[in-house]
MIRODO-688245 format. One line per 3 residues: for each residue x, z, y of N, C-alpha, C, O. Coordinates in steps of 0.001 Angstrom, whole numbers. Example, Ala and Ser with C-alpha at 12.3 -4.5 7.8 and 13.67 -1.06 7.14 Angstrom:
# MIRODO-688245
13190:7800:-5690:12300:7800:-4500:13200:7800:-3300:14236:8465:-3319 ~ 12850:7080:-2250:13670:7140:-1060:12900:7870:30:13409:8039:1138 .
END
This chain:
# MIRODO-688245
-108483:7059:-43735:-109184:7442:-42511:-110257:8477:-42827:-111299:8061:-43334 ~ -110111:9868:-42568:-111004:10621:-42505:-112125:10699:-41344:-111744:10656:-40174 ~ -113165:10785:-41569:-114956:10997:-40383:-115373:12004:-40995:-115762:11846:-42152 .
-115404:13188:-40447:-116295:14098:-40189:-117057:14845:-39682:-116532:15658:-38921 ~ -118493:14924:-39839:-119294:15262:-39460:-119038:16782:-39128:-118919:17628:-40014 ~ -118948:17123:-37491:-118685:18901:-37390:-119607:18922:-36349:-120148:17892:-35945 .
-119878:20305:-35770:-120179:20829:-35132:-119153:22281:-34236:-118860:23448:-34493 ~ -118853:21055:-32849:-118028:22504:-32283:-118815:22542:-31330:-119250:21650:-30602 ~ -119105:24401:-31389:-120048:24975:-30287:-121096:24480:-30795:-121401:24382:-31984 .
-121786:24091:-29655:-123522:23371:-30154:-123232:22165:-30092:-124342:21672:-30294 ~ -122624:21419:-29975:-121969:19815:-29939:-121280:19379:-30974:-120095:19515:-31277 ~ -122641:18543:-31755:-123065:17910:-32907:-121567:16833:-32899:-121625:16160:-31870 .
-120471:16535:-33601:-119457:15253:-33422:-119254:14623:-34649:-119408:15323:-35650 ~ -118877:13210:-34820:-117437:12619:-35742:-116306:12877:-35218:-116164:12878:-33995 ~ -115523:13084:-35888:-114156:13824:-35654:-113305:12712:-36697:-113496:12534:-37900 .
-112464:12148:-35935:-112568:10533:-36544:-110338:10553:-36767:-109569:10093:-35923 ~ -109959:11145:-37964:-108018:10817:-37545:-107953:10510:-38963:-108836:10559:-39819 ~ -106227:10050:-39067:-105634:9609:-40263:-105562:11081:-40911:-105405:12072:-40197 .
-105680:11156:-42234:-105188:11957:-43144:-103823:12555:-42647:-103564:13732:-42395 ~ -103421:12005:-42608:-102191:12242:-41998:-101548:13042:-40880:-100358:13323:-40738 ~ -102641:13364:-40081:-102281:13555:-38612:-103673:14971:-38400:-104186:15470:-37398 .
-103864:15200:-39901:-105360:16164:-39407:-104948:17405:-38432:-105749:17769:-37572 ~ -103781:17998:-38571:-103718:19326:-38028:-102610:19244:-37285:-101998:20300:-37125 ~ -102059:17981:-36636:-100663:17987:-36048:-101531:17538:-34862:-102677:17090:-34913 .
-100534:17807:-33473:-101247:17421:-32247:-100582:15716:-31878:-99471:15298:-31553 ~ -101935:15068:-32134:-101699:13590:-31322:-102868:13693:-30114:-103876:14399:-30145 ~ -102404:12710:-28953:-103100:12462:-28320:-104690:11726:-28791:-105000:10666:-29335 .
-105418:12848:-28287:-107069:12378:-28470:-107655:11259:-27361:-107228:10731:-26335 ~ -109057:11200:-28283:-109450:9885:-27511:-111485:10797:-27578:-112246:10779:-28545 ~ -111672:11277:-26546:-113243:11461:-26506:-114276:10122:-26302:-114374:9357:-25343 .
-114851:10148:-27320:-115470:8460:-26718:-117266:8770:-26884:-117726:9351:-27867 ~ -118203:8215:-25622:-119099:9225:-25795:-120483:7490:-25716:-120296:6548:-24946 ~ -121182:7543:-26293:-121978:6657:-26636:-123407:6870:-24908:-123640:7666:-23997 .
-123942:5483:-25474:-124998:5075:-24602:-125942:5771:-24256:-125851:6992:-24383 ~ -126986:5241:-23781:-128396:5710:-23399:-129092:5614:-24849:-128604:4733:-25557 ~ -130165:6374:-25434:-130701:6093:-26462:-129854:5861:-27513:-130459:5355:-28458 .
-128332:6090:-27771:-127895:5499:-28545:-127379:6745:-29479:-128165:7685:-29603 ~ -126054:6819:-30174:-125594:8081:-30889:-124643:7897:-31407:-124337:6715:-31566 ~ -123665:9017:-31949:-122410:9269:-32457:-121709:7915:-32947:-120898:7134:-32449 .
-122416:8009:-34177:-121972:7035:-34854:-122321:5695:-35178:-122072:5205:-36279 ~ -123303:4643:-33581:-122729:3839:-33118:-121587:3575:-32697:-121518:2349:-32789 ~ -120636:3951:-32289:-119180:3455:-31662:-118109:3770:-32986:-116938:3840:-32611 .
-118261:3918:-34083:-117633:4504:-35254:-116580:3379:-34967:-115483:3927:-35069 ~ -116437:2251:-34699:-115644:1054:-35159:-114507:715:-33531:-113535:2:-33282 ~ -115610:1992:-32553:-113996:1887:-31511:-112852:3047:-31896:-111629:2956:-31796 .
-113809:4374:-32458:-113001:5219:-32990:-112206:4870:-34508:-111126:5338:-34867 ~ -113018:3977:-35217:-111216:3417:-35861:-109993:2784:-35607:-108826:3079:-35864 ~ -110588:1752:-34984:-109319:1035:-33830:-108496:1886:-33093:-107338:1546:-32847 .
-109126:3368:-32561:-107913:4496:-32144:-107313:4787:-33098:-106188:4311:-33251 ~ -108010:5891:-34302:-107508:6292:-35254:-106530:5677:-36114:-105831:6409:-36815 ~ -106355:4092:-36162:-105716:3278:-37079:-104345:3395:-36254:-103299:3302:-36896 .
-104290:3603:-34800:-103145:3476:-33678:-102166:4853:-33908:-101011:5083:-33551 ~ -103252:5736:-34741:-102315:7081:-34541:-102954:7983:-33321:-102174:8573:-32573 ~ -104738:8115:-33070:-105179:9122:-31992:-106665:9630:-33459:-107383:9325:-34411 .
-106214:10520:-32550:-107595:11402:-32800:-108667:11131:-31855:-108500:10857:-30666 ~ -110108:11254:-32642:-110883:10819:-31819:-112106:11405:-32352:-112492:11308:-33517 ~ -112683:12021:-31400:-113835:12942:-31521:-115268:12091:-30646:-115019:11640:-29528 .
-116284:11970:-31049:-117955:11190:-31064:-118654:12175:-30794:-119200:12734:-31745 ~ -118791:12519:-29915:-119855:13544:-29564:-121200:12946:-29239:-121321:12004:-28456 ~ -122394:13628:-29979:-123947:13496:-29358:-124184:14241:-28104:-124196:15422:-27759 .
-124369:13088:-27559:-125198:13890:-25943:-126243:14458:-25591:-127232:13829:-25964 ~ -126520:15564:-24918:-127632:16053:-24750:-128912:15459:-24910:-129170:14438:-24273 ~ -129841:16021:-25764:-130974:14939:-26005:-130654:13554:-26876:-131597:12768:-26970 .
-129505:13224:-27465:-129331:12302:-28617:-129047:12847:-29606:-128783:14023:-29857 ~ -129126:11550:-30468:-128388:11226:-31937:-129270:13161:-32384:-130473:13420:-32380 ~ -127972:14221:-32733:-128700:15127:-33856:-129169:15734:-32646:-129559:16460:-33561 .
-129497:16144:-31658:-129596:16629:-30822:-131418:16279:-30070:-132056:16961:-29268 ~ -131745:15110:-30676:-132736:14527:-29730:-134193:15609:-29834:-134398:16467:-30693 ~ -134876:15319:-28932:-136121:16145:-28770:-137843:14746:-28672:-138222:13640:-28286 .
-138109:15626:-29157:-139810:14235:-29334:-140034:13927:-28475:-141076:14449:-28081 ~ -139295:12769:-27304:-139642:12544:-25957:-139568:10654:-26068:-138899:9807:-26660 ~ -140795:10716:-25019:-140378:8731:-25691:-139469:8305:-24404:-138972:9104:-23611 .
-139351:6868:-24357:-138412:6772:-23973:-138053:6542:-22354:-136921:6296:-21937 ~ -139545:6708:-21332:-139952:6918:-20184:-139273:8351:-20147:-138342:8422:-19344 ~ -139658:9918:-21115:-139166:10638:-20792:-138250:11047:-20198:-137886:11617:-19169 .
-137761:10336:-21691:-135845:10374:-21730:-134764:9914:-20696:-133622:10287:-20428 ~ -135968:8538:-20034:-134862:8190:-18775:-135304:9187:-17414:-134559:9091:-16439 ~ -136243:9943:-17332:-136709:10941:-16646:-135653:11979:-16569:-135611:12663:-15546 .
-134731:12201:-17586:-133707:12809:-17917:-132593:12691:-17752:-131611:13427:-17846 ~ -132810:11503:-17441:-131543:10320:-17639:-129833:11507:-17325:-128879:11718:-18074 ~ -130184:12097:-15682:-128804:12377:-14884:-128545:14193:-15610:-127458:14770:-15653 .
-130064:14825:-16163:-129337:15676:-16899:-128568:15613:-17773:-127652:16419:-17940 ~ -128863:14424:-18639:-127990:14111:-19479:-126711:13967:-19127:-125847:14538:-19792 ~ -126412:13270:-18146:-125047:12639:-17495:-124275:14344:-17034:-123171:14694:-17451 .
-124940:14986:-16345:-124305:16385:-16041:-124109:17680:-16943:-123454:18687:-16675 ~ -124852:17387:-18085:-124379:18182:-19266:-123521:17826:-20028:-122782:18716:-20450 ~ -123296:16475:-20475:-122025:15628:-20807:-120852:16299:-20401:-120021:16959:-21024 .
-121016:15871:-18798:-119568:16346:-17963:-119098:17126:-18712:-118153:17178:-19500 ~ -120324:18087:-18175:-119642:20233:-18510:-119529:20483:-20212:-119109:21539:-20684 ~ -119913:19493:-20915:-119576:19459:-22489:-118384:18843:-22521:-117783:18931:-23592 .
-117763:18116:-21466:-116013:17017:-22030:-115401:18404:-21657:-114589:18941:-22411 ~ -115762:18924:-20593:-114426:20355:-20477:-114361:21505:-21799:-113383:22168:-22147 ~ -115804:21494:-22418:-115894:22245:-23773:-115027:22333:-24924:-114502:23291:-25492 .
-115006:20618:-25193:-114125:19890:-26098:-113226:20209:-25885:-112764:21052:-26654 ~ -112420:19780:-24773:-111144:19918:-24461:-110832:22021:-24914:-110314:22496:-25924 ~ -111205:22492:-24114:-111393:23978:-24864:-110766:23954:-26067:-109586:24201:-26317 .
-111802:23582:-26918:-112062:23623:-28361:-111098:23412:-29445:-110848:23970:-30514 ~ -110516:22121:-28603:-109290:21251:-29214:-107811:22157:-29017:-106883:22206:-29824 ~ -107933:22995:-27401:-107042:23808:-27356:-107288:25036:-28231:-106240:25504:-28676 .
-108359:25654:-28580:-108429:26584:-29310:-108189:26555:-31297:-107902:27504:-32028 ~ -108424:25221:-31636:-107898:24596:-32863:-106663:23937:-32794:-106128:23094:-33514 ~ -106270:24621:-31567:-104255:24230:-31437:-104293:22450:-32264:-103633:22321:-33295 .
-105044:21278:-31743:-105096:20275:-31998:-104284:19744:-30579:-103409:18892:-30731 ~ -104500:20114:-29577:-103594:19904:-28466:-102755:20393:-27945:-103333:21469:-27788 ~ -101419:20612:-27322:-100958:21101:-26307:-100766:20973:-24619:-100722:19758:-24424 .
-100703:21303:-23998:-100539:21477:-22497:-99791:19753:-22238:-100077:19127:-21217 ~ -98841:19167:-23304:-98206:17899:-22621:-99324:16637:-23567:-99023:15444:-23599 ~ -100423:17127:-24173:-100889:16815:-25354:-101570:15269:-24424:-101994:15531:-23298 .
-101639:14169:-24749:-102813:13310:-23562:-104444:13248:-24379:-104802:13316:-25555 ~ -105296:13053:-22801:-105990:12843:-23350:-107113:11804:-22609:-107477:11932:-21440 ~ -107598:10713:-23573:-108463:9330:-23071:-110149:9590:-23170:-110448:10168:-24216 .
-110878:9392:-22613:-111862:9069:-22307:-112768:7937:-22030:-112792:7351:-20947 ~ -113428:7681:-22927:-114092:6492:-22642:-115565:6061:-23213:-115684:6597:-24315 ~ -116236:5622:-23027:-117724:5035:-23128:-118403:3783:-22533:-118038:3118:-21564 .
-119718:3575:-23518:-120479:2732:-23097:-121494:2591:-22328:-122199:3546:-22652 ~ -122104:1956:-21417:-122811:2159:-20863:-123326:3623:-19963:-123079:3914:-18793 ~ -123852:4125:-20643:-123955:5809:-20164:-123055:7023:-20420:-123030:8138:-19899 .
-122206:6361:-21542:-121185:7022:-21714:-120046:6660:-20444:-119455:7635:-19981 ~ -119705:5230:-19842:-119361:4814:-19366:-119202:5803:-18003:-118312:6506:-17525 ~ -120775:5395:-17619:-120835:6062:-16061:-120655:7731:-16079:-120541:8354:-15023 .
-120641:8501:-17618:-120532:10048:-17613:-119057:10237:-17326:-118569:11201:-16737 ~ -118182:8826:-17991:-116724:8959:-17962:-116147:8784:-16410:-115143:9404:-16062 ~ -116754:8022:-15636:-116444:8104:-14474:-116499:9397:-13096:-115879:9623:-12057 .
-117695:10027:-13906:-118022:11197:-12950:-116622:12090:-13735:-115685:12465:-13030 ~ -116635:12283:-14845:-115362:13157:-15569:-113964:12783:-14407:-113496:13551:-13567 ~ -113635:11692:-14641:-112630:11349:-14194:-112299:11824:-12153:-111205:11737:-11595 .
-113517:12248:-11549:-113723:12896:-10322:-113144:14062:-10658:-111996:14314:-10294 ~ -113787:14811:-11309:-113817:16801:-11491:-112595:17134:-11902:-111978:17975:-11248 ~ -111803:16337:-13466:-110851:16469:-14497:-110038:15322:-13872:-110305:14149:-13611 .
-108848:16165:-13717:-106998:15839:-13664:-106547:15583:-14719:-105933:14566:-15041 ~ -106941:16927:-15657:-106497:16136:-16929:-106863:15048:-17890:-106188:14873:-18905 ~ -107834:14363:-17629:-107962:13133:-18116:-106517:11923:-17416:-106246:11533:-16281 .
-105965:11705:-18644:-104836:10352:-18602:-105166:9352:-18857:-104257:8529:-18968 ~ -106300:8960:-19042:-106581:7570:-19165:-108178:7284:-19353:-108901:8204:-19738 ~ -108579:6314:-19144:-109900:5953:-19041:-110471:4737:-19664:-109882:3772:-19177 .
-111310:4377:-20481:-112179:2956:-20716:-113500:3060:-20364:-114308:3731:-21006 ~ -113753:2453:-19413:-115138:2476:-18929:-115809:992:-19554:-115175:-21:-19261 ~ -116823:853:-20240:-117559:81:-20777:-119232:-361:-20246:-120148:-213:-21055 .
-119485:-839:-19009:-120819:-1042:-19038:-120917:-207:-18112:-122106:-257:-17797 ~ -120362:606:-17409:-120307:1865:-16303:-120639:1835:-15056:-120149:961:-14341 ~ -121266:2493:-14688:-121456:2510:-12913:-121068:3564:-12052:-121605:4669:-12135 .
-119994:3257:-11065:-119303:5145:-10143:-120343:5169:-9453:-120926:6232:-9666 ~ -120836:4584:-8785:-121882:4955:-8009:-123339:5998:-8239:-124503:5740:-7931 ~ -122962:6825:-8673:-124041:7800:-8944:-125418:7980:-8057:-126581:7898:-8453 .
-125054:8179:-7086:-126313:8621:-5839:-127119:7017:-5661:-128345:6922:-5610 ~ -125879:5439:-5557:-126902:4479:-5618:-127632:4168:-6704:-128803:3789:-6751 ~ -126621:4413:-7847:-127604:4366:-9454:-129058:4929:-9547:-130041:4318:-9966 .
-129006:6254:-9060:-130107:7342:-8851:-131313:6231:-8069:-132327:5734:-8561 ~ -130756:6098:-6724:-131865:5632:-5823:-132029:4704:-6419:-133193:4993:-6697 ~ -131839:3460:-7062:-132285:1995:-7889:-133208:2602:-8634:-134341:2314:-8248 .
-133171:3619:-9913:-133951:3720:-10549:-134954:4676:-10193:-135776:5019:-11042 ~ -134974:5038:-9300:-136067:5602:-9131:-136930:4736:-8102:-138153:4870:-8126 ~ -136436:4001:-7352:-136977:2634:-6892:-137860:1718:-7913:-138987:1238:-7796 .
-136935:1670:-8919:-137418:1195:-10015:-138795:1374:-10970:-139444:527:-11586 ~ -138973:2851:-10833:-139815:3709:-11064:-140958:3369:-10500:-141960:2881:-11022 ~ -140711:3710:-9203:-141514:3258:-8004:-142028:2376:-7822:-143150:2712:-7441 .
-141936:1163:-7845:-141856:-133:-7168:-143490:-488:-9029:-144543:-1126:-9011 ~ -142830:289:-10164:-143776:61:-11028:-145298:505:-11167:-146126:-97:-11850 ~ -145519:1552:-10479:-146665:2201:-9860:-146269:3819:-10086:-146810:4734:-9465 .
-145448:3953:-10877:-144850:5090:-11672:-144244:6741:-10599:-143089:7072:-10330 ~ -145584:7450:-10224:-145018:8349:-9356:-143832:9675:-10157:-143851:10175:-11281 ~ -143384:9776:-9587:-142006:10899:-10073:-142177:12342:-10025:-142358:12909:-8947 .
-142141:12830:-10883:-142313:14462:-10750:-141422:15169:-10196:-140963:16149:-10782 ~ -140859:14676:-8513:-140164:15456:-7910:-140452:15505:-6360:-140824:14470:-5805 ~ -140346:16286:-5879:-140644:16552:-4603:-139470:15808:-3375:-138727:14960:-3869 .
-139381:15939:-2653:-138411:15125:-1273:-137325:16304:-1384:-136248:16167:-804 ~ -137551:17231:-1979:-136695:18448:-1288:-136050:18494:-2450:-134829:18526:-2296 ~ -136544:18516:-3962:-135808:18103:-4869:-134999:16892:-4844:-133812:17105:-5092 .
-135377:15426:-4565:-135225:14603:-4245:-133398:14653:-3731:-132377:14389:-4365 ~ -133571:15005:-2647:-132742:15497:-1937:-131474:16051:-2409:-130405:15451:-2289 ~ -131631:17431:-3052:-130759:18305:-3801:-130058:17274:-4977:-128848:17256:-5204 .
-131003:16476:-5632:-130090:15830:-6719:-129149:15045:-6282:-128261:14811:-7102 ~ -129024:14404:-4923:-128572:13554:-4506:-127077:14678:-3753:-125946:14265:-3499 ~ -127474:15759:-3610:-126062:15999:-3213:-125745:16616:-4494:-124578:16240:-4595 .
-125933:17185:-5363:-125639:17408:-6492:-124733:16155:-7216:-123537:16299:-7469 ~ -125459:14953:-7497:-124839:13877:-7650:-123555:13529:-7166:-122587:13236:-7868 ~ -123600:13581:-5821:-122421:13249:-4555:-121216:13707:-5238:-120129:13131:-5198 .
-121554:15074:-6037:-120046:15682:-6424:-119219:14784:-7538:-118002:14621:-7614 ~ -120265:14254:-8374:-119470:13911:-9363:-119214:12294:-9011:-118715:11567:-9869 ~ -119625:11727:-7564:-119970:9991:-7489:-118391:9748:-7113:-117990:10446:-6182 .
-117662:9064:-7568:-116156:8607:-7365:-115964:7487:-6249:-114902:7159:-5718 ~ -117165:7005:-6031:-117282:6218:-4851:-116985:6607:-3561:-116361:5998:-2693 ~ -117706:8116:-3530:-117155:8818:-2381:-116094:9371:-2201:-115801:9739:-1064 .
-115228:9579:-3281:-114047:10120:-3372:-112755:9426:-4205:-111948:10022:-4918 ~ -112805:7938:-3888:-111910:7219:-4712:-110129:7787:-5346:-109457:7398:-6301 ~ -109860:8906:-4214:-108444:9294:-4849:-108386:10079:-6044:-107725:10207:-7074 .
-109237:10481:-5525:-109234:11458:-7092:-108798:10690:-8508:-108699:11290:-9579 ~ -108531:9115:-8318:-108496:8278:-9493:-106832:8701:-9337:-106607:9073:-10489 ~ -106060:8797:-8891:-104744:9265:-8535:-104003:8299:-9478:-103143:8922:-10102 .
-104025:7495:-9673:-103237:6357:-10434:-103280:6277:-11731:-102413:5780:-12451 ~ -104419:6828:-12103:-104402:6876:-13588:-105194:5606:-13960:-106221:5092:-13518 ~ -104092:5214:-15200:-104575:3618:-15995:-105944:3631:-16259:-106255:4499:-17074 .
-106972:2873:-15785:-108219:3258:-16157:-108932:1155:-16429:-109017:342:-15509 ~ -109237:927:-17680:-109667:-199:-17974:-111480:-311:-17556:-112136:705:-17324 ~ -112090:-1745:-17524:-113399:-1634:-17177:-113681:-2741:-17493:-113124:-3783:-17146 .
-114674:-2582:-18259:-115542:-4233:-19289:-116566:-4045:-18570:-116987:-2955:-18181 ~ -117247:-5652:-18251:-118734:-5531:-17934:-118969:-7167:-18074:-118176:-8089:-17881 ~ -120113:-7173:-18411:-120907:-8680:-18320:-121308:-8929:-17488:-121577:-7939:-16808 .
-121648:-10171:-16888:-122035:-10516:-15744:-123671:-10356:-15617:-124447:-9947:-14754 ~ -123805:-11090:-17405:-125635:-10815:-17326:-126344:-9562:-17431:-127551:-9358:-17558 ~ -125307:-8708:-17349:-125550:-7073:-17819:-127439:-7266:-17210:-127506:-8450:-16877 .
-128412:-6809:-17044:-129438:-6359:-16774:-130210:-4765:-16154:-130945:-4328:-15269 ~ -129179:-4232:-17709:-129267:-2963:-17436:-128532:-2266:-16396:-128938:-2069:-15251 ~ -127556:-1954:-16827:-126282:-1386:-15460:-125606:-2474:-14426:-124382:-2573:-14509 .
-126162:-3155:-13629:-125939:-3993:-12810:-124633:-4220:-12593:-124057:-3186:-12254 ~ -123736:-5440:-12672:-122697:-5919:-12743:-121394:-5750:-11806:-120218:-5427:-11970 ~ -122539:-6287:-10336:-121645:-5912:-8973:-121172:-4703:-8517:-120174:-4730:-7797 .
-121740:-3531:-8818:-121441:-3127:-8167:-119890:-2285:-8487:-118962:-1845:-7808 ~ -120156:-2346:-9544:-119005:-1728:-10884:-117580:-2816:-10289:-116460:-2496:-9890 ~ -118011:-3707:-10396:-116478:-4897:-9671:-116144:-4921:-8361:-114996:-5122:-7966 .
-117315:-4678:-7488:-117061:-4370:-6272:-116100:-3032:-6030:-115124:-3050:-5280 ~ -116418:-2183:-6585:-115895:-801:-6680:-114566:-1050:-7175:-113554:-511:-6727 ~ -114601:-1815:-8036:-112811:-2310:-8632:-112278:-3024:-7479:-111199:-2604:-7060 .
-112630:-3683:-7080:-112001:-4386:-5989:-111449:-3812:-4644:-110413:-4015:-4012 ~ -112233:-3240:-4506:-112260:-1520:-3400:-110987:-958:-3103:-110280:-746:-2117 ~ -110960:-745:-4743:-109673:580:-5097:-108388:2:-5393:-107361:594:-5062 .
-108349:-1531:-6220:-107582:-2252:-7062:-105929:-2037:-6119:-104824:-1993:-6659 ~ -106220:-1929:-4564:-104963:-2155:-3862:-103989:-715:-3790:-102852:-552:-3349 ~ -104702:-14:-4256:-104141:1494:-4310:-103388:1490:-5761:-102512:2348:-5867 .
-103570:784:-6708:-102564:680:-7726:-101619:-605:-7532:-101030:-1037:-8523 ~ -101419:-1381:-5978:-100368:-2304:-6115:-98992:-1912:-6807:-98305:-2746:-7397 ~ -98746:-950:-6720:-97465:-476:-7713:-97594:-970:-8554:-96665:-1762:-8713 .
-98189:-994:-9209:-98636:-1150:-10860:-99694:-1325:-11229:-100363:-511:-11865 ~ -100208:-3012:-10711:-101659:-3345:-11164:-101945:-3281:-12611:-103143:-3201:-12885 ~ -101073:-3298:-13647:-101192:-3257:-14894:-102205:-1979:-15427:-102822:-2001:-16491 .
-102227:-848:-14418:-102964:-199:-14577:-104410:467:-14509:-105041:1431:-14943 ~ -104565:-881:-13524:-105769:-888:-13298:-106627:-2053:-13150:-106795:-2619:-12070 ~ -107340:-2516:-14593:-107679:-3593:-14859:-109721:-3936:-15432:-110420:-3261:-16188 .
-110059:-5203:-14672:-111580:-5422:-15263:-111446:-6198:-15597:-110877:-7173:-15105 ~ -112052:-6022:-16833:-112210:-7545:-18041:-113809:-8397:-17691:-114691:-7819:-18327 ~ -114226:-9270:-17085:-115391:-9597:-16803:-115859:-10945:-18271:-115102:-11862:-18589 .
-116877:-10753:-18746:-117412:-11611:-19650:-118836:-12484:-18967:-120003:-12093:-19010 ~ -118377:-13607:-18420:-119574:-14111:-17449:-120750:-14882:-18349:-121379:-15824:-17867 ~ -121052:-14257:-20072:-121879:-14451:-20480:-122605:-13562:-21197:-123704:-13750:-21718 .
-121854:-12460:-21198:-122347:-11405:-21883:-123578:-10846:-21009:-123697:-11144:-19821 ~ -124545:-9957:-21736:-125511:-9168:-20964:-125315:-7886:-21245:-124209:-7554:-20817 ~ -126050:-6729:-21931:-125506:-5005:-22352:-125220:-4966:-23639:-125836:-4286:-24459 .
-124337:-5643:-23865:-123603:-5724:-25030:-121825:-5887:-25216:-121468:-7046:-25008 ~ -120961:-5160:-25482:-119825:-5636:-25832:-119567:-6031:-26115:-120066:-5841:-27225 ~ -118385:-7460:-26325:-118092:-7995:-26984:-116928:-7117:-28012:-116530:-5967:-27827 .
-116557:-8029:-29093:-115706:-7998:-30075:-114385:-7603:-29081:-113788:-6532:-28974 ~ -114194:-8774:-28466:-112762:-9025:-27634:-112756:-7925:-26505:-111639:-7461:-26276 ~ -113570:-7534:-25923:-113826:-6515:-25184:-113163:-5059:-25398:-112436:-4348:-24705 .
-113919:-4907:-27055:-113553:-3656:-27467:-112277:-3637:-27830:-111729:-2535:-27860 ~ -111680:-4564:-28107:-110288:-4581:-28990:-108979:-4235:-27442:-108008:-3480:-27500 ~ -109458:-5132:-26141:-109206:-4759:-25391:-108935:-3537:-24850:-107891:-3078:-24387 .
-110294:-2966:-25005:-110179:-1510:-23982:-109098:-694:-25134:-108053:-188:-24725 ~ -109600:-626:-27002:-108193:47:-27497:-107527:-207:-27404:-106711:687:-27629 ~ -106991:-1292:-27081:-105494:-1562:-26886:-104723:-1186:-25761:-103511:-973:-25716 .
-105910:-1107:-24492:-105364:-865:-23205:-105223:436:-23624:-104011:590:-23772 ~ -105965:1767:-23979:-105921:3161:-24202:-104988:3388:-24795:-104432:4445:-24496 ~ -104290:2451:-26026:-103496:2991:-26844:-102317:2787:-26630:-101354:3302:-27198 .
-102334:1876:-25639:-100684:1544:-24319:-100385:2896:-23673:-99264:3385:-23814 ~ -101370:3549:-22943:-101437:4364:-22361:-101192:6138:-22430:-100691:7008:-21717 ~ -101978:6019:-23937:-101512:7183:-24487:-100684:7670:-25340:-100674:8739:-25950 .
-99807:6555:-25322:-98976:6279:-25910:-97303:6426:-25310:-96384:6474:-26128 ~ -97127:6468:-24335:-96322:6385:-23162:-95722:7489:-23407:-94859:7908:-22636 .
END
């Protein structure tokens, strides 16, 4: 198993395949880490791909891992949705990139998936990008515009005034709208898309992520197999073991096909 540390473009990655498979095109797996978190935390979902036969690239997100800037951690969630919208417009980069290192072709697949904030970046992806074939959402929330208003409620409610105006206010929220899948559920167009969450989650609130599954779940009656939530009614923002082994296994059904 080769990990290497690259840099494509300005996007710091592990670049995670078998020896075997370095320069031939297999279906990739982008897998993009948490809030506060970085690359090479998730090293151990990108072996579980890599061991299947995918390539799998760890990208640092704007403001993480090699990337981060001296901001504490009030800042950083001040930041929170730039982060989430530079992500986006960095998964179409990759993809680029991968076509330009002829690592993919046009029938080439390709999976997407994350934790927590990686989670909810993978969901807005999955709005914009067709070509995403498959999905693991981990800890995720579609709801963008209600995510927004909670935490800044949140903010609020602490004495904590916001450095934005009503009119800004405003703009982010239709800005948001574009990438929120809530408002635009087809766009999921039947693609296999898995979803872990704990019940005690704290952080990314539980319901609303299952509610949203429940929503949509009847639009894959064809083939519920494809569209599945794993609920852990003891877990809090943490994955389990069984969780993760799950979501690779569901991805590696998928891209595999």
């Amino acid at each position: 198993m080769n990990v290497e540390n690259e840099q494509w473009g300005h996007i710091p990655l592990l670049h995670v395949y078998k020896e075997s498979e370095k320069d031939i095109q297999v279906p990739v797996v982008i897998f993009l880490h948490g809030f506060t978190s970085a690359k090479e935390h998730n090293l151990h979902y990108a072996y579980q791909l890599a061991e299947k036969g995918f390539r799998v690239l760890l990208p640092d997100a704007h403001l993480h891992g090699e990337r981060q800037e001296p901001l504490d951690e009030v800042q950083l969630s001040l930041r929170f949705w730039e982060t989430i919208l530079t992500s986006i417009e960095e998964i179409k980069m990759l993809r680029n990139e991968l076509i330009n290192r002829n690592l993919i072709a046009d029938h080439t697949k390709i999976g997407l998936a994350g934790t927590s904030m990686g989670g909810i970046i993978t969901l807005g992806c999955l709005n914009v990008y067709p070509w995403i074939d498959t999905a693991a959402v981990m800890m995720g929330s579609p709801g963008y515009v209600q995510l927004a208003k909670a935490q800044m409620s949140q903010f609020e409610s602490r004495g904590f005034k916001l450095p934005i105006t009503d009119v800004e206010r405003k703009q982010m929220f239709e800005t948001l709208s574009k990438f929120d899948i809530t408002l635009n559920p087809t766009k999921l167009n039947g693609r296999p898309i898995f979803f872990w969450h704990g019940m005690q989650d704290n952080v990314v609130p539980y319901e609303p992520t299952f509610n949203f599954f429940n929503a949509i779940k009847k639009s894959y009656d064809h083939d519920p197999q494809r569209f599945q939530f794993m609920t852990d009614k003891t877990a809090s923002h943490a994955v389990s073991r069984k969780g993760m082994l799950a979501s690779t296994n569901f991805m590696s059904h998928y891209l595999s096909e």
